[in-house]
N, C-alpha and C positions, 0 to 999 in steps of 0.2 A: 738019745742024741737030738733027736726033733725038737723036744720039750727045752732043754740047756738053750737053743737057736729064736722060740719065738719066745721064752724069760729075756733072752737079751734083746731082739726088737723092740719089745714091751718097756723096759727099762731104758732105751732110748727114747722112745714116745713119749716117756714120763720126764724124764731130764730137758728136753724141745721142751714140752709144755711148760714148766719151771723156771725154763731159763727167757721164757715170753712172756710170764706173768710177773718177774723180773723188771722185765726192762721195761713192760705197762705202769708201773708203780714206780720207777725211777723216773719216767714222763710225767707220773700225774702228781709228783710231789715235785716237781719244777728245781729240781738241788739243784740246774746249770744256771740258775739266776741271778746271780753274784754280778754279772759282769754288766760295764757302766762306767762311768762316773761317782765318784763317793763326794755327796753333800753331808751335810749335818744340821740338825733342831737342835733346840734347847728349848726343854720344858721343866714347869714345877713338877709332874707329876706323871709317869707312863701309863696310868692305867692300865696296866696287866699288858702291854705291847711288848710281843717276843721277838726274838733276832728271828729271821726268817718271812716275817709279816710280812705284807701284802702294801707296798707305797702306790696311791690311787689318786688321779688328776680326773675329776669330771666320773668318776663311777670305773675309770677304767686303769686298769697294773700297769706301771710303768717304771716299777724299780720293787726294791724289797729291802727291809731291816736287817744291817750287817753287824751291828755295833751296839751295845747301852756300856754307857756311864755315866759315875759321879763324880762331877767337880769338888773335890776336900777342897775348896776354898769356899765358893757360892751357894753350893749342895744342888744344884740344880742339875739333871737326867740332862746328858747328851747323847741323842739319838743319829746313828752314822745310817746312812742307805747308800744303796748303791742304784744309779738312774739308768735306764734306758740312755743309751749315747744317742738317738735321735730325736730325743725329748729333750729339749731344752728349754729350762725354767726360770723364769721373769726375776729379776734379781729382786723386785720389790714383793714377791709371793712372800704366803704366812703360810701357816702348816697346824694342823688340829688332827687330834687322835679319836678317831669316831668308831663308835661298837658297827661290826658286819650285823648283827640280829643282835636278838633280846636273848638269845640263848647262850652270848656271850661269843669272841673273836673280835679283836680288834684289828683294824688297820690304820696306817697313818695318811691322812688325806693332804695332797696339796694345794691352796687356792692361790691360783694363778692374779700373779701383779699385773700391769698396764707396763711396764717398764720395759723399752727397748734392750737393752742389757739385759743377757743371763747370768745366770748362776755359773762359776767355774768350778773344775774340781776343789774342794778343800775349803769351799764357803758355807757358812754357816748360815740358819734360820734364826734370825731371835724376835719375827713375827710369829708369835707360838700362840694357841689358846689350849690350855688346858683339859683333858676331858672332865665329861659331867658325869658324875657318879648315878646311876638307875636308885641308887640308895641313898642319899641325899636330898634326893630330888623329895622322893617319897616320906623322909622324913621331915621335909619341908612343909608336905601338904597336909599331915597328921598334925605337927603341931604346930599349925598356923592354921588351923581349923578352928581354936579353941578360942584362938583371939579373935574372931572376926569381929563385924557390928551386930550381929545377932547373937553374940553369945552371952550366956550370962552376969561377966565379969564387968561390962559395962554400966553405963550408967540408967535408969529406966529414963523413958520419954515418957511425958505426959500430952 
């Protein structure tokens, strides 16, 4: 009878711990961050930017990716977030999709206009720049290597 009594203490202990490393992992994945204001981007191109991402003013989160689509008319990526409601954004801001590291994670950054006027709910970005592909880049510098002024292809000096 003793044994039946500390199994079931034991198996409380274990349930508390579970239902706390629970709700540590429901904290640290931030799901309550929906809430805000819903803007919108338009980009050519998302570079790997997931619903959920990280929306960043100056290095710091201030909203998160709710939304991707495509325009079947223009084909251009429209990106929905939702904003911190005590952040409000300069209606003449642009918006760029910058890698977190080289290891890959994107967020979408916003750079702040001059403009007295905010953003209201349901306004749109169409000062957008594109991200830079890390593989692009790289294949820029391999073959534009070959064309320089010292390479062979040119002409000799005498």
């Amino acid at each position: 009878m003793h044994r039946n009594t500390l199994e079931t203490i034991m198996g409380g202990i274990v349930l508390l711990a579970a239902v706390g490393f629970l709700k540590l992992a429901y904290e640290a994945a931030d799901l309550k961050g929906r809430e805000g204001y819903q803007i919108a981007a338009e980009f050519g191109s998302t570079g790997g930017l997931s619903i959920g991402d990280d929306v960043r003013v100056s290095g710091i989160k201030v909203g998160q990716i709710t939304a991707q689509q495509l325009d079947p008319i223009t084909y251009v990526a429209k990106i929905s977030m939702a904003i911190d409601p005590a952040i409000k954004i300069p209606r003449d801001s642009s918006a760029r999709i910058t890698q977190a590291s080289l290891l890959g994670g994107n967020y979408l950054e916003l750079l702040p206009g001059a403009a007295t006027e905010t953003l209201v709910a349901g306004a749109v970005i169409y000062d957008t720049r594109d991200p830079v592909s890390l593989n692009d880049l790289l294949g820029q510098v391999v073959f534009s290597a070959g064309s320089g002024p010292g390479s062979s292809g040119g002409s000799p000096v005498n």
